[in-house]
N, C-alpha and C positions, 0 to 999 in steps of 0.2 A: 355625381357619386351615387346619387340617390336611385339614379334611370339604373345604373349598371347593376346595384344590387338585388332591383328587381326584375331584372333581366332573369342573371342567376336563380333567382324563387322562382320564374316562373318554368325554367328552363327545365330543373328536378321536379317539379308538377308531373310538366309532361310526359319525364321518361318513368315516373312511376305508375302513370297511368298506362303507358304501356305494357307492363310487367304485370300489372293485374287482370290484363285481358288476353294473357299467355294460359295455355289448359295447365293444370297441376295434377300430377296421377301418382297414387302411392298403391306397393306393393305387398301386397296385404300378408306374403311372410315375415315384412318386416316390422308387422304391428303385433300388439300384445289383446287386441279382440278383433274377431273378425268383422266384417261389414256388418251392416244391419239385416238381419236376418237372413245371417248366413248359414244354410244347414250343413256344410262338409269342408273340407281343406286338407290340405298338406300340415303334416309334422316331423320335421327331420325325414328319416326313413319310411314315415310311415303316412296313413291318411284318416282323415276322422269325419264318424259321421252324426249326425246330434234329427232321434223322429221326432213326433209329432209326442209322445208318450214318457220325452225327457230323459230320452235314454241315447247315452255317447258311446259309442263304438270306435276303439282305436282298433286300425287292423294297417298289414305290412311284415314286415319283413327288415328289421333291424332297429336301429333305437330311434325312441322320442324326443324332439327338439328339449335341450334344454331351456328354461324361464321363457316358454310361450305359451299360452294358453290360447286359441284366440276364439275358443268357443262361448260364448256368455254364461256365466258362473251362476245365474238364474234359471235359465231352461233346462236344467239335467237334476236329477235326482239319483240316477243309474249310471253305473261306468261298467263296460264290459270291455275287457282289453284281449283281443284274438289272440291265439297262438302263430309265433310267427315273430312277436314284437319284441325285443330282446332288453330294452331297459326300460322304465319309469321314466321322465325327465325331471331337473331340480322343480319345483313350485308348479309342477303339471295341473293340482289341483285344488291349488291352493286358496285357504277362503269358500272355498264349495261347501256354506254350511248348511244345503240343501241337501245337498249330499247323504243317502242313505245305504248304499248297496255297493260294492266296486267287485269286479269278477278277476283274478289276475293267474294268468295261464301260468302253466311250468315251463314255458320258452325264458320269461322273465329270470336275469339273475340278479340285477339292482336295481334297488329302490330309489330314486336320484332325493338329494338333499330338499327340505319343507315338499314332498310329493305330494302329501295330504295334510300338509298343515292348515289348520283351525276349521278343518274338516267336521266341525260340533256334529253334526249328524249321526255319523257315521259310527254302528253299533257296533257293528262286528267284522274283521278282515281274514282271510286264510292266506296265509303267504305259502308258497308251494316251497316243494324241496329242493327246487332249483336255484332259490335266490339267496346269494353269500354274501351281500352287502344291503345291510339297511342305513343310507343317508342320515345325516347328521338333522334334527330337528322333523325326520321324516313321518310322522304323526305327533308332533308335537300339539298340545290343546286340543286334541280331539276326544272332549270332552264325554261324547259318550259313549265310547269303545269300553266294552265290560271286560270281553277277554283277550288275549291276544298268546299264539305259540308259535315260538321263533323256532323251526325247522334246524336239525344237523345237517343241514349245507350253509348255512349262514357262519360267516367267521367271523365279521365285527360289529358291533350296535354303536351306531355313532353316536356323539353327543348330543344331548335334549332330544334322543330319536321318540321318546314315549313320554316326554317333558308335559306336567300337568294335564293329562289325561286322569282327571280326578273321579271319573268312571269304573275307571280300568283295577277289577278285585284279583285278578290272577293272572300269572305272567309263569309262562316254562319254557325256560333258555336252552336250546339245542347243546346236545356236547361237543359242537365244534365249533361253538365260539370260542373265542380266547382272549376277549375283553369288552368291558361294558363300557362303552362310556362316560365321559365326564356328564353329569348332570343326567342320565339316558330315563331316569324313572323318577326324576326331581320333582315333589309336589305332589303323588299320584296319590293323594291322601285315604281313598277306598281300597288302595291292595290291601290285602291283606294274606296273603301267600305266593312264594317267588321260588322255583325252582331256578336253581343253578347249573348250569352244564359243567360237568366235568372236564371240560379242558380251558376253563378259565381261568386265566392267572393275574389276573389284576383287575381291581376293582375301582372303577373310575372317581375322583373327585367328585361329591356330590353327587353320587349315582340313584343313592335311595334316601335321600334329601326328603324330610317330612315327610315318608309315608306313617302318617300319625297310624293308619290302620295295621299293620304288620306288627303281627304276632311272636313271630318265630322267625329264621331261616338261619341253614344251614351253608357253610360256606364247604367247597369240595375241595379234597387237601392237594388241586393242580391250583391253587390259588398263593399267590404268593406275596401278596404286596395290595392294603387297603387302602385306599384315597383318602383325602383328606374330607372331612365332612360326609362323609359316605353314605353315614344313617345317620346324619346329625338329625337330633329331634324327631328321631318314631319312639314315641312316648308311650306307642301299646306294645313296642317289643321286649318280649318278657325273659328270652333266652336266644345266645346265641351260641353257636360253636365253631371257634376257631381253631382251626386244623393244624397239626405242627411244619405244614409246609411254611406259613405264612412268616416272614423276617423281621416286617414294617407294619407298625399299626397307627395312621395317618395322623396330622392335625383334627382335632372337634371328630374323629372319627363315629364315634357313639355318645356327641356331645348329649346332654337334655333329652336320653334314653332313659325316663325316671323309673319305667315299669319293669328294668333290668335288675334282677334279684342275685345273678350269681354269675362272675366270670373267670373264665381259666386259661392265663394266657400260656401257649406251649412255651416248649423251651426251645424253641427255631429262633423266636421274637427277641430281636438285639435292641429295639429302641420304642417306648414310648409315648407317641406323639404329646405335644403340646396340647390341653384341652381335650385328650384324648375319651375321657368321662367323664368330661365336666357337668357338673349336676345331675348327677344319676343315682338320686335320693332314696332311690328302693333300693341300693346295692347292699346287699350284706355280706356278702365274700368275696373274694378277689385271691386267686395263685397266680403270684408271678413267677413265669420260667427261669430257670436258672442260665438263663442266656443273656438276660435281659442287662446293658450295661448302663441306661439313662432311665429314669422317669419325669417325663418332660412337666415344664409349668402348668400347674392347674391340671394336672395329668386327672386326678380328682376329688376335685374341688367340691365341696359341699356333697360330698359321697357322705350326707350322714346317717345312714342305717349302717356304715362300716364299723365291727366292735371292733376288729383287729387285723393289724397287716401285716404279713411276715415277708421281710424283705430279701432276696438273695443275695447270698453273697457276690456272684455276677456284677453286681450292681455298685458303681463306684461315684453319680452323683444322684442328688434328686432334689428336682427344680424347684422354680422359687413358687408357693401358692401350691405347692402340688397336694398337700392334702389338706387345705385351708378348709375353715366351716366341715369339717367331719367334725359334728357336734360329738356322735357314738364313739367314736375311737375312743377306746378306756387303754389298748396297748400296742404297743408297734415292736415290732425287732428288726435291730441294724445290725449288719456286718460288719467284720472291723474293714473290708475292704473300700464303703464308703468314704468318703474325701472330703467331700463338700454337702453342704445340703441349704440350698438356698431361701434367701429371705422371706418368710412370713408362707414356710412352708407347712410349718404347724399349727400356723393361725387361727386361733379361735377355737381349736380342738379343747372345748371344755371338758372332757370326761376322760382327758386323757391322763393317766396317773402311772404307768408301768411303761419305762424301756427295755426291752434284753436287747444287750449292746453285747456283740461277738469279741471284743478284745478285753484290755486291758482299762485299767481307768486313766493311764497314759494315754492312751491311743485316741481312747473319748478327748480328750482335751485336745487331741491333735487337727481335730476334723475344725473345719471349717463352716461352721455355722452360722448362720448370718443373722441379722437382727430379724424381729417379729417372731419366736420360736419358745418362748418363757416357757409357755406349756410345755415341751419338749425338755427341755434343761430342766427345768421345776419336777421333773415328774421322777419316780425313783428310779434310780436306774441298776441293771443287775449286769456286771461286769462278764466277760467269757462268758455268756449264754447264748445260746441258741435259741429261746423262745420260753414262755413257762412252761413247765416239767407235769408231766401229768404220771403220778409216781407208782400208778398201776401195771403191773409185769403180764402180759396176756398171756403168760403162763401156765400161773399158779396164784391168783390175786387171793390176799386176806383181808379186810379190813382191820384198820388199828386207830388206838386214838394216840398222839404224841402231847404231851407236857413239859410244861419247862418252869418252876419253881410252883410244881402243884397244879397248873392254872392248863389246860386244855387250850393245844395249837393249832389243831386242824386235827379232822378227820380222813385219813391218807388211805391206800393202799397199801402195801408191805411182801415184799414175798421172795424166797429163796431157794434155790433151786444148787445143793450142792454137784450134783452131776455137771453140770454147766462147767465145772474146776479138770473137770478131768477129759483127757483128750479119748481115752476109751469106750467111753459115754456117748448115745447117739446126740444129746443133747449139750455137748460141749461144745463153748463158745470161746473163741480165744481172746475175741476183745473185752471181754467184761473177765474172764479169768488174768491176762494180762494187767488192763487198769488195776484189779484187784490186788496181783503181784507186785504192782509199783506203790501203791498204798501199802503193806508190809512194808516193803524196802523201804520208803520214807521213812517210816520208823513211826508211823503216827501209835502204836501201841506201846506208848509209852508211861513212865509213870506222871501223874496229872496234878499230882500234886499244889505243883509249883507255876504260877499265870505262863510263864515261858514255854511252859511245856502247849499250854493250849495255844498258844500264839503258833507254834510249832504245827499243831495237826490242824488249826486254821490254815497258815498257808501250803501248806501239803495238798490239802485239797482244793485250794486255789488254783496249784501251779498243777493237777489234773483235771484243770477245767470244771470243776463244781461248783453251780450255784448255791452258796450258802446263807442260811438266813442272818447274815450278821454283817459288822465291815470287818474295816482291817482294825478298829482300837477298841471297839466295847463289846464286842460277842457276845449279846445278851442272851443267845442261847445256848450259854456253856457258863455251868456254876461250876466254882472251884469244889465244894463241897457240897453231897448234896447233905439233907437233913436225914435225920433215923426214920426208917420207913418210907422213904423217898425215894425213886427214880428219877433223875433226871434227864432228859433226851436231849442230843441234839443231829438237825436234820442238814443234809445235802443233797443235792441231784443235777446230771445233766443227761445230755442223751448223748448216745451214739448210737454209729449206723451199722447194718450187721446185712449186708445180702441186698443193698436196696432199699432196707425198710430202718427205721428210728425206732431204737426201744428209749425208755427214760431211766435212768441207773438212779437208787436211792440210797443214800448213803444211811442209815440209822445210828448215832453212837448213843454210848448212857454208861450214865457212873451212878452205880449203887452206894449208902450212905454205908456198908460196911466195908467196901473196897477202893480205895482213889487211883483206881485205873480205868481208863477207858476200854470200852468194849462194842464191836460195832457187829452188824451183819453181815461184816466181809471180814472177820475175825477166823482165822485158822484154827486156833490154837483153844479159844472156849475156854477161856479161866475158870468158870463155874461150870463144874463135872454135869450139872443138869443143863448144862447151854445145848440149843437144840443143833450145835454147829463145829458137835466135838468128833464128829466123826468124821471130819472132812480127812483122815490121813493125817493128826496132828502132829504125829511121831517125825516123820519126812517132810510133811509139805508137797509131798507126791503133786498136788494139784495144780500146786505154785509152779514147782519144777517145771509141768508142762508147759505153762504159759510160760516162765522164762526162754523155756527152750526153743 
C-alpha cells in the first residue's frame, strides 16, 4: 500500500516538472502595464507613444481601449492626445499624479468614466467644444485643478465627474447641459462661484455637497426639480435664487446653509423637502409660495434668526420638528386650510407668543396637533386673520393715539379716504366700500347702551373677518359708559386684497360720554354735525348704494 502511494507522488512530480519547462507567453494587450520599458503600444483604435521627456502621445483614428493603461503611471508628466482620437477611455489615466499638462483635440467627444481620476497634479484642463459627455467620477480628486469650463456641446456631467477637487474656485456650465449629476461637485470646498447653463433642469443629489466656499449662485428658471442634499452645508452661501420654474425642493436640500439670510420660495413649489433648511441659523425670512401643499420634518429646524412665518393657505400639513429650536419665532400665521401639524413641530420655539389662525376658533380645535407644540397652543391666538395688521392706509396715513379707559393703546396710523365710497371717483374701491356696506347693514350703529348691544357689533365684526382686540365674553376694549370728558375707542382690523396687493382695513369706533352711541370711521351718517365724515352723501347713502349695487 505504501509502494503504490508513492508511486502516485512520484508520478505528479514528474508531470509537473514537465509543465514548467513548457515557454509561457502573454500578450501584452491583454495586460494593464506594458513590458518593461516599453515606449509604444496599441490602444483600442489607437496607438501610444511615451519619449525620453515624459511625454504620452495618443494618436489614431477612433476610440481609446477602455480600463488599460499599459504605459507606466511614473514616466509621463504630459499627455498630448492627436486629433483623429474620438473617445477618452474609462481610467485611461488614472492615478497619473504626475500628471501636469493633458492636450485634448476637438476630434474627442467623450470623456470615458475615472479618465483622470486622482490625477493630483493636474492644474488646468480645456475640454473642446466637441465633447458631450463627461464620465461619471471623470476628474474626480484631482486635487489641483483651479478651473474648469464645461463647453455648450457637453449635455451631461456625470456623477462625482468634478468630486473633491478641493482646488477647483470656478466652474461655467455650458447651456446645453441638462443635468448635473449626482454628487458632480461634492466637496469642492474652494469654489466659490458656479455658473449654471440655461438648459438645466435638474440638479443632482448632492451636487454641490460642502462647497463651504460658495457665496452665491443663481439657479436658471429651465431648472426644475433640486436633489436632495444638493448644497447641503455650504455654510458661505449667503443667497440663493430659486426660479419659479422649479416644483421640488429636495431632502437636506440647503441643509447647515447657516450664512443664508433670506429665502423665497416661488409659487411653482408643491412640496418641501424633509430637512429641507435644517439649521440655517442666519435665516431671517422665508416666503413660502402659495403652491406650496407640505412642509416636510425639520423643513426648518433650528432656523432661529426666523422672527415670523407666514404660512399659505396652499398648505394643508406641516411636519413633525419643522420648526423646532426657532428660538426667534415670536409669530407664525396658519390657514384654516391646515389639518394636521405634527409632533414637536414647534418645539422649543421660546419667543413665540402670537398665532393668526385663518379660521374660526372651531376650526383651530379641529386641526390635529400633535404633542410637543405647548408653545404653539400656549401662545395667543387671533381667530380669521390673516397675519398682524399693520393699520397704516398708504394713502393718506395720519398718525393717532387710541385709548381705552383713559390709558394709551398703541400708537396707530388712521386714515380716510371718502372718495374710495363712490364709484365716480378715480379712487373708488368696491371692496372696502362693500365690506363697509355690510357693516351698516349689520346694524353695528346701534344704540349701546345695553351690553347686548355690544356683543352685537363684536360679532358683526367677527363674522367680516376682523381682528378685534377682545374675545367673545369680556371685550375690554368696549366700555359701556364712557366717563364726562372721556372718549372711548375701540379698534379692529384685517386685510383685504385689491388688484394683487393687501391693503389692512382699520376699523376705529368710540363713544363719547355725552352720547351712548357708537360711531366709527366707516360711519355714513356722522351724528355729530362736526364729524369729518358727514359729507359722505348722508341724505341717500349714494356711496353705499354703489357698493351694494
Amino acid at each position: 500500500m505504501i509502494k503504490k502511494s508513492l508511486s502516485v507522488l512520484l508520478a505528479v512530480v514528474m508531470l509537473m516538472s514537465v509543465f514548467t519547462t513548457l515557454p509561457f507567453t502573454v500578450n501584452a494587450a491583454d495586460t494593464d502595464a506594458a513590458p518593461t520599458g516599453a515606449t509604444s503600444g496599441a490602444t483600442g483604435d489607437c496607438t501610444w507613444t511615451l519619449d525620453d521627456d515624459g511625454v504620452l502621445t495618443i494618436s489614431g483614428n477612433g476610440k481609446m481601449k477602455d480600463c488599460y493603461s499599459p504605459w507606466c503611471r511614473e514616466d509621463y508628466n504630459t499627455v498630448v492626445i492627436e486629433d483623429g482620437v474620438t473617445s477618452i477611455g474609462d481610467g485611461a489615466f488614472r492615478d497619473c499624479t504626475s500628471l501636469t499638462s493633458v492636450t485634448i483635440p476637438d476630434s474627442v467627444t467623450s470623456i470615458g468614466n475615472g479618465a483622470f481620476r486622482d490625477c493630483t497634479g493636474l492644474t488646468s484642463v480645456t475640454i473642446p467644444d466637441s465633447v458631450t459627455i463627461i464620465g461619471w467620477g471623470a476628474f474626480e480628486d484631482c486635487t489641483g485643478l483651479k478651473n474648469i469650463d464645461i463647453p455648450d456641446s457637453v449635455t451631461s456631467i456625470g456623477d462625482d465627474a468634478f468630486r473633491d477637487c478641493t482646488g477647483l474656485t470656478s466652474v461655467t456650465i455650458g447651456n446645453s447641459v441638462t443635468s448635473i449629476g449626482d454628487s458632480a461637485f461634492d466637496d469642492c470646498t474652494g469654489l466659490t462661484s458656479v455658473t449654471i447653463g440655461n438648459s438645466v433642469t435638474s440638479i443632482g443629489e448632492r451636487a454641490f455637497y460642502y462647497c463651504t466656499g460658495l457665496t452665491s449662485v443663481t439657479i436658471p428658471d429651465s431648472v426644475t426639480s433640486i436633489g436632495k442634499e444638493a448644497f447641503y452645508g455650504c455654510r458661505g452661501l449667503t443667497s440663493v435664487d430659486i426660479p419659479d420654474s422649479v416644483t421640488s425642493i429636495g431632502v437636506s436640500a440647503f441643509c447647515g446653509c447657516r450664512g443664508l439670510t433670506s429665502v423665497d420660495i416661488p409659487d411653482s413649489v408643491t412640496s418641501i423637502g424633509v430637512s429641507a433648511f435644517y439649521g440655517c441659523t442666519g435665516l431671517t425670512s422665508v416666503t413660502i409660495g402659495n403652491s406650496v401643499t407640505s412642509i416636510g420634518g425639520e423643513a426648518f429646524w433650528n432656523c432661529s434668526g426666523l422672527t415670523s412665518v407666514d404660512i399659505p393657505d396652499s398648505v394643508t400639513s406641516i411636519g413633525r420638528n419643522a420648526f423646532e429650536y426657532c428660538t426667534g419665532l415670536t409669530s407664525v400665521t396658519i390657514p384654516d386650510s391646515v389639518t394636521s401639524i405634527g409632533s414637536w413641530a414647534f418645539f422649543c420655539c421660546t419667543s413665540l407668543k402670537v398665532v393668526y389662525y385663518g379660521g374660526s376658533e372651531s376650526g383651530w380645535k379641529r386641526i390635529d396637533i400633535d404633542n410637543g407644540n405647548a408653545k404653539l397652543t400656549n401662545a395667543t391666538i387671533h381667530y380669521n386673520s390673516t397675519g398682524p395688521a399693520d393699520p397704516s392706509d398708504p394713502a393718506d396715513p395720519t398718525d393717532a393715539a387710541m385709548y381705552c379707559d383713559g390709558k394709551k393703546i398703541s400708537g396707530i396710523d388712521v386714515s380716510f379716504d371718502k372718495n374710495r365710497f363712490f364709484k365716480s371717483s378715480a379712487s373708488y374701491d368696491h371692496d372696502i366700500a362693500t365690506l363697509c356696506s355690510q357693516m351698516l347693514l349689520e346694524g353695528y350703529i346701534a344704540e349701546e347702551s345695553k351690553l347686548g348691544g355690544k356683543k352685537n357689533l363684536t360679532k358683526a365684526l367677527h363674522s367680516l373677518g376682523f381682528d378685534i382686540k377682545a374675545d367673545d365674553t369680556d371685550y375690554p376694549y368696549i366700555k359701556l359708559n364712557a366717563l364726562r370728558d372721556q372718549m372711548n375707542y375701540f379698534i379692529a382690523s384685517k386685510q383685504i386684497k385689491k388688484s394683487g396687493e393687501t391693503y389692512n382695513l382699520v376699523f376705529v369706533g368710540c363713544i363719547g360720554s355725552w352720547h351712548e352711541q357708537w360711531n366709527s370711521n366707516f360711519d355714513p351718517e356722522g351724528h355729530d354735525s362736526k364729524s369729518p365724515y358727514t359729507d359722505i352723501d348722508a341724505t341717500n347713502h349714494r356711496g353705499f348704494d354703489d357698493a351694494k349695487n
